[in-house]
FIKOLZA-1660 file (N, C-alpha, C; in steps of 0.1 Angstrom, whole numbers, plus 5000, padded with zeros to 4 digits):
% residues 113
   i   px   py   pz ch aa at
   1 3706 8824 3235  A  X  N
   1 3693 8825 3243  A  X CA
   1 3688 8839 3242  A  X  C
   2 3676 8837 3237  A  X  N
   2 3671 8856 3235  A  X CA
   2 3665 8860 3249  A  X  C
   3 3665 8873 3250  A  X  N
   3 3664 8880 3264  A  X CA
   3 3650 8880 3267  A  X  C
   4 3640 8875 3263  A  X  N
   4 3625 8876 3264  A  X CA
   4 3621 8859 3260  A  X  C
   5 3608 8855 3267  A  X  N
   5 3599 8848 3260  A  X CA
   5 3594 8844 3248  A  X  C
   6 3595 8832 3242  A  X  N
   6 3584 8834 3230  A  X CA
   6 3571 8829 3232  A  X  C
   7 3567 8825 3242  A  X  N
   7 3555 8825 3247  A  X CA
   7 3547 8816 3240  A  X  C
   8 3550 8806 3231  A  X  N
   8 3546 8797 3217  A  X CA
   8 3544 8807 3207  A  X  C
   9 3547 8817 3202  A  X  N
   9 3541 8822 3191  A  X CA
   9 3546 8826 3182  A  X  C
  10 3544 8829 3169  A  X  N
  10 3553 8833 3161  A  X CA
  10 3557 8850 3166  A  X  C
  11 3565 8852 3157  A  X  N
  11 3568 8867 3162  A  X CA
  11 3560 8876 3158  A  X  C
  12 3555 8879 3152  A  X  N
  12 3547 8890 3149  A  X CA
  12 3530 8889 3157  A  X  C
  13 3531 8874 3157  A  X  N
  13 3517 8872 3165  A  X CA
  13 3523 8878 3183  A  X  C
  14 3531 8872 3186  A  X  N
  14 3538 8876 3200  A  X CA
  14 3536 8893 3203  A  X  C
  15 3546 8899 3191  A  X  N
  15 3545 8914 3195  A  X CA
  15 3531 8920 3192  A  X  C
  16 3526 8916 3188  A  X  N
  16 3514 8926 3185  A  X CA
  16 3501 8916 3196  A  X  C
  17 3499 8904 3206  A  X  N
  17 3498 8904 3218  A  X CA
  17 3502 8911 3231  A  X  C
  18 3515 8912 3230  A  X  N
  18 3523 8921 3239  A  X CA
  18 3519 8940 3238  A  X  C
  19 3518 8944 3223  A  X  N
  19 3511 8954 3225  A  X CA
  19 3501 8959 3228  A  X  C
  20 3489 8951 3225  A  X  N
  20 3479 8948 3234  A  X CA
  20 3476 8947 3244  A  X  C
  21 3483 8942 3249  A  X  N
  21 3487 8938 3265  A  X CA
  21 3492 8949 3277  A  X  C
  22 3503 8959 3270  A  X  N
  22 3504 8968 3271  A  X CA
  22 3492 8980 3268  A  X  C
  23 3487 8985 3259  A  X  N
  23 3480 8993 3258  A  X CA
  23 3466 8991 3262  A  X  C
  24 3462 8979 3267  A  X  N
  24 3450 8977 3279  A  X CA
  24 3456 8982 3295  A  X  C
  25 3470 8977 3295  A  X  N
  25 3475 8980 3310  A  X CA
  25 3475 8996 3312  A  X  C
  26 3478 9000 3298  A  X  N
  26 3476 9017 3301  A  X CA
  26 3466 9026 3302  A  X  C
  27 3454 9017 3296  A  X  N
  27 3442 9025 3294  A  X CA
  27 3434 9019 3306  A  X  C
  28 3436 9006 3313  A  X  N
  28 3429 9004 3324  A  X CA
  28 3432 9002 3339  A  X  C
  29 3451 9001 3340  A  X  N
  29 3458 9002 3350  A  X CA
  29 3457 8992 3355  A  X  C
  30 3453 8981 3352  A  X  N
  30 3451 8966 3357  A  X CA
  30 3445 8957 3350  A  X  C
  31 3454 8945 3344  A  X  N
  31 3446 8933 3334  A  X CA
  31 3449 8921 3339  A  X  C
  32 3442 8915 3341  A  X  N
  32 3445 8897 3344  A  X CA
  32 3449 8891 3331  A  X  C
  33 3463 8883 3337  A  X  N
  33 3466 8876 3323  A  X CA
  33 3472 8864 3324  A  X  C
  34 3480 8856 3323  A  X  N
  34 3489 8844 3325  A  X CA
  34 3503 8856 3334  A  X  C
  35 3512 8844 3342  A  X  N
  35 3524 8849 3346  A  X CA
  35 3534 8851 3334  A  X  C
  36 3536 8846 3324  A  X  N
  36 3544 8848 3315  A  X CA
  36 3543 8859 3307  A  X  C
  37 3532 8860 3305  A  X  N
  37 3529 8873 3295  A  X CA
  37 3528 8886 3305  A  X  C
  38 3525 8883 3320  A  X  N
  38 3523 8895 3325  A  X CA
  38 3538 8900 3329  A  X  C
  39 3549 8893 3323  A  X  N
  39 3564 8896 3330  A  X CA
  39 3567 8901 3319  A  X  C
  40 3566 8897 3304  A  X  N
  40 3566 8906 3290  A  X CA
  40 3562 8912 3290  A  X  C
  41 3545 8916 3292  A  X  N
  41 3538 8931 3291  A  X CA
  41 3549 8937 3299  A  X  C
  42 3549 8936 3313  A  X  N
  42 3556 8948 3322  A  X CA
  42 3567 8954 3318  A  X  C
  43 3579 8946 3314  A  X  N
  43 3592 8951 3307  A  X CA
  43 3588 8958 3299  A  X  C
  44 3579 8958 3291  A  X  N
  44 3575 8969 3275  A  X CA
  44 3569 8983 3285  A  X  C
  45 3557 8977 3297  A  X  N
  45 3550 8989 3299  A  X CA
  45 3563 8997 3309  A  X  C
  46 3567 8995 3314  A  X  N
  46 3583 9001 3318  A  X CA
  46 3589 9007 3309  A  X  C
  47 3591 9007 3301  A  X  N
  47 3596 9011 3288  A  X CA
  47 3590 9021 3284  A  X  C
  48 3575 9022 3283  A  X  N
  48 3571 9033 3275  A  X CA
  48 3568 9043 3289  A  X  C
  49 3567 9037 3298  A  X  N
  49 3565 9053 3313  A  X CA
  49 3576 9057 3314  A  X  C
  50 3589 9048 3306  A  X  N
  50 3601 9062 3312  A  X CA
  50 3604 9068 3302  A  X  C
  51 3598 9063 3287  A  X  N
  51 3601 9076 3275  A  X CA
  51 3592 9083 3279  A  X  C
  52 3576 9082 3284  A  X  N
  52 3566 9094 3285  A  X CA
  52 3573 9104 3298  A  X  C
  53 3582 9101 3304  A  X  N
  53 3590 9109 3315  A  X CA
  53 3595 9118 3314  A  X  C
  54 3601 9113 3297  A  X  N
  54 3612 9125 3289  A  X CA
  54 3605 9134 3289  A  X  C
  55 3593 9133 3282  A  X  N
  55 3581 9139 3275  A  X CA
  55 3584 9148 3265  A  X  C
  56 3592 9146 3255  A  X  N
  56 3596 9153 3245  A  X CA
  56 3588 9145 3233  A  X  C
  57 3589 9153 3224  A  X  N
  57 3580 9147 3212  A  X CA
  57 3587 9137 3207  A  X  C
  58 3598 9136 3204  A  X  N
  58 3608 9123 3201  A  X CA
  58 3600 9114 3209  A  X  C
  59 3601 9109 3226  A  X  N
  59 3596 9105 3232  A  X CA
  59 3585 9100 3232  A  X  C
  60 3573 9107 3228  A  X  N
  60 3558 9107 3222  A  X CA
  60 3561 9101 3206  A  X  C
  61 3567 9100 3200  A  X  N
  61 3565 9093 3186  A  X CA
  61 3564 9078 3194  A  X  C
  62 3579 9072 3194  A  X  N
  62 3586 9061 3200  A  X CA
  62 3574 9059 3204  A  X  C
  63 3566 9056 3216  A  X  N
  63 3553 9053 3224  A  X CA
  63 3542 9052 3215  A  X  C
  64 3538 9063 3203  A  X  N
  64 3529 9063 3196  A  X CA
  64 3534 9048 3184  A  X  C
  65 3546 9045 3179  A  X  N
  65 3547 9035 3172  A  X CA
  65 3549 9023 3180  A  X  C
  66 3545 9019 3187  A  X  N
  66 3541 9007 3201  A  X CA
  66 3531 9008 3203  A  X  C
  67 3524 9016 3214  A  X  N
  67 3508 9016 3220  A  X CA
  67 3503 9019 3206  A  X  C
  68 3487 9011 3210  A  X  N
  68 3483 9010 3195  A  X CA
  68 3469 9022 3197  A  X  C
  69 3468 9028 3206  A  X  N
  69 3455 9042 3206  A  X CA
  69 3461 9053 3210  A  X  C
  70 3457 9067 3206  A  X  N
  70 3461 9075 3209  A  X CA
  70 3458 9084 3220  A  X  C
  71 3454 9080 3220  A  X  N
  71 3439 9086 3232  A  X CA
  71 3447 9076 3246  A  X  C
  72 3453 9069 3246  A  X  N
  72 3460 9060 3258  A  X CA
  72 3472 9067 3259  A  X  C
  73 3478 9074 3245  A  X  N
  73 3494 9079 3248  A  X CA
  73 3492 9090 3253  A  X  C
  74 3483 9097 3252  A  X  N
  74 3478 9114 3258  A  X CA
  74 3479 9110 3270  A  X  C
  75 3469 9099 3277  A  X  N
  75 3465 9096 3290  A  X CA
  75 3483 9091 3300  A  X  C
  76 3490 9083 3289  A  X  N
  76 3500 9080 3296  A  X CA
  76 3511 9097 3301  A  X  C
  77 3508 9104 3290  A  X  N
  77 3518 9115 3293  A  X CA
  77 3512 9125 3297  A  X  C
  78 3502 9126 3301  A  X  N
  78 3495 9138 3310  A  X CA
  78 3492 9130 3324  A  X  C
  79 3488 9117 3324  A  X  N
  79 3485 9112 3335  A  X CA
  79 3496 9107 3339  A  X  C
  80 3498 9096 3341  A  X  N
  80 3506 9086 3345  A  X CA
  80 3520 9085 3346  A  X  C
  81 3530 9092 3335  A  X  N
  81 3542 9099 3337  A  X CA
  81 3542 9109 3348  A  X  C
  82 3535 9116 3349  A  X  N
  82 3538 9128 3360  A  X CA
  82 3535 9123 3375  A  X  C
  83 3531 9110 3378  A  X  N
  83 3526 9102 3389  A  X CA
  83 3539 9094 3392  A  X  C
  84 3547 9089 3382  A  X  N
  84 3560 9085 3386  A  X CA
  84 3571 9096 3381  A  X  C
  85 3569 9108 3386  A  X  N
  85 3583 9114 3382  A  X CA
  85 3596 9109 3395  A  X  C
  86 3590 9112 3405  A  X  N
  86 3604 9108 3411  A  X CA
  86 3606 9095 3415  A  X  C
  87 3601 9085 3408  A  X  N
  87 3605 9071 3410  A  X CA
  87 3612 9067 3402  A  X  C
  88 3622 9059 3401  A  X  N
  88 3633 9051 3389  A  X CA
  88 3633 9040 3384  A  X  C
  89 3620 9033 3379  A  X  N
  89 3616 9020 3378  A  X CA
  89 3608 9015 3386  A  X  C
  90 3605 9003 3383  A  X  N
  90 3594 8998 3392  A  X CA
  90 3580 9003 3390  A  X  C
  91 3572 9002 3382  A  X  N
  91 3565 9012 3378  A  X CA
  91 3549 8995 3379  A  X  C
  92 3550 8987 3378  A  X  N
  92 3543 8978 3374  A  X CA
  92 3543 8970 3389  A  X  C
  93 3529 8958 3388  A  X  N
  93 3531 8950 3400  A  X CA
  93 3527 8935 3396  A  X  C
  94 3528 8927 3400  A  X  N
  94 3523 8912 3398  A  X CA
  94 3517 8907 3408  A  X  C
  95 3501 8904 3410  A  X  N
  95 3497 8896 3421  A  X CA
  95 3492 8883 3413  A  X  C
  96 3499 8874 3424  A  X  N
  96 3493 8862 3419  A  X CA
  96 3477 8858 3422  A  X  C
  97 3471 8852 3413  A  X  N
  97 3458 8848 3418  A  X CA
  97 3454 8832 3418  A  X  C
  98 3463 8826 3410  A  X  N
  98 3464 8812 3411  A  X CA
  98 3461 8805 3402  A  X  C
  99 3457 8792 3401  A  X  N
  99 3457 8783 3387  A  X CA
  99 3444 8787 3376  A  X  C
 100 3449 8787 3366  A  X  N
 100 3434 8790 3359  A  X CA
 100 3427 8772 3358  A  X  C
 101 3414 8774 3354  A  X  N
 101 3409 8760 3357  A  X CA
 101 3409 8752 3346  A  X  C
 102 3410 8758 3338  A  X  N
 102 3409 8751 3322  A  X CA
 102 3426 8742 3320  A  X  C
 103 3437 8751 3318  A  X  N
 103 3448 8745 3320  A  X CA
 103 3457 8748 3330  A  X  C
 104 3453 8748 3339  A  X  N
 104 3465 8751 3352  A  X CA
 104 3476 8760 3349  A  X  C
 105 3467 8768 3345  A  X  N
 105 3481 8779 3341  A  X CA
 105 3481 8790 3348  A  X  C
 106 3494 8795 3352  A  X  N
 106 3491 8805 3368  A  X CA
 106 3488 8816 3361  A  X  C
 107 3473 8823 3368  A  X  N
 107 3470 8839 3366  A  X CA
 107 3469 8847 3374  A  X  C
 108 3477 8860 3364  A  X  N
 108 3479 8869 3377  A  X CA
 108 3473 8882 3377  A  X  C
 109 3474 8895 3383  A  X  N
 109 3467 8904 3379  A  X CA
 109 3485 8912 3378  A  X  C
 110 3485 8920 3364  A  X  N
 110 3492 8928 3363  A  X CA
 110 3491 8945 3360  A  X  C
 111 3495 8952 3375  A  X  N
 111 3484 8964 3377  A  X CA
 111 3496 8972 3379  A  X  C
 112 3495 8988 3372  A  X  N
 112 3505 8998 3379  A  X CA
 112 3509 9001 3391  A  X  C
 113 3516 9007 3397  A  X  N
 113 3518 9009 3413  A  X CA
 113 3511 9021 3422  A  X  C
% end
């Protein structure tokens, strides 16, 4: 059993959704999406706020080969890393908003903290 979703999709369609997903969450701090995909994005966008923490250039590659703009990784490690320095996770939030109307599929807003 793998540690993540496949959400129906093949893999390469999945990750490169997910990074999208992520790099809107970074450049807008809040995206409405399904609850499934907003529990994927978040694990990833967790991921890249505690390498921009390090903030060493190692750190800044890794983020730059994931988020897909550059102009979003500058914003994450001048902005956003230094807003959670003394926090240890938890960096992301889920509100529900409720069924979408087309297929009852629960949407939520998935926004920074």
């Amino acid at each position: 059993m793998p540690g993540y979703k496949k959400l129906g999709r093949e893999t390469s369609h999945r990750k490169s959704m997910l990074r999208n997903l992520v790099t809107d969450l970074l450049r807008e701090g809040r995206i409405s999406t399904t609850d499934d995909r907003a529990k994927e994005a978040g694990r990833q966008a967790e991921k890249m706020i505690t390498l921009a923490k390090r903030g060493d250039l190692h750190a800044r590659r890794q983020v730059l080969s994931y988020v897909f703009d550059e102009d979003v990784v500058t914003k994450l490690f001048d902005e956003i890393a230094p807003k959670y320095a003394d926090r240890n996770g938890g960096y992301t939030r889920i509100l529900k908003l409720g069924p979408r109307r087309g297929d009852n599929a629960e949407v939520v807003f998935l926004e920074l903290v």
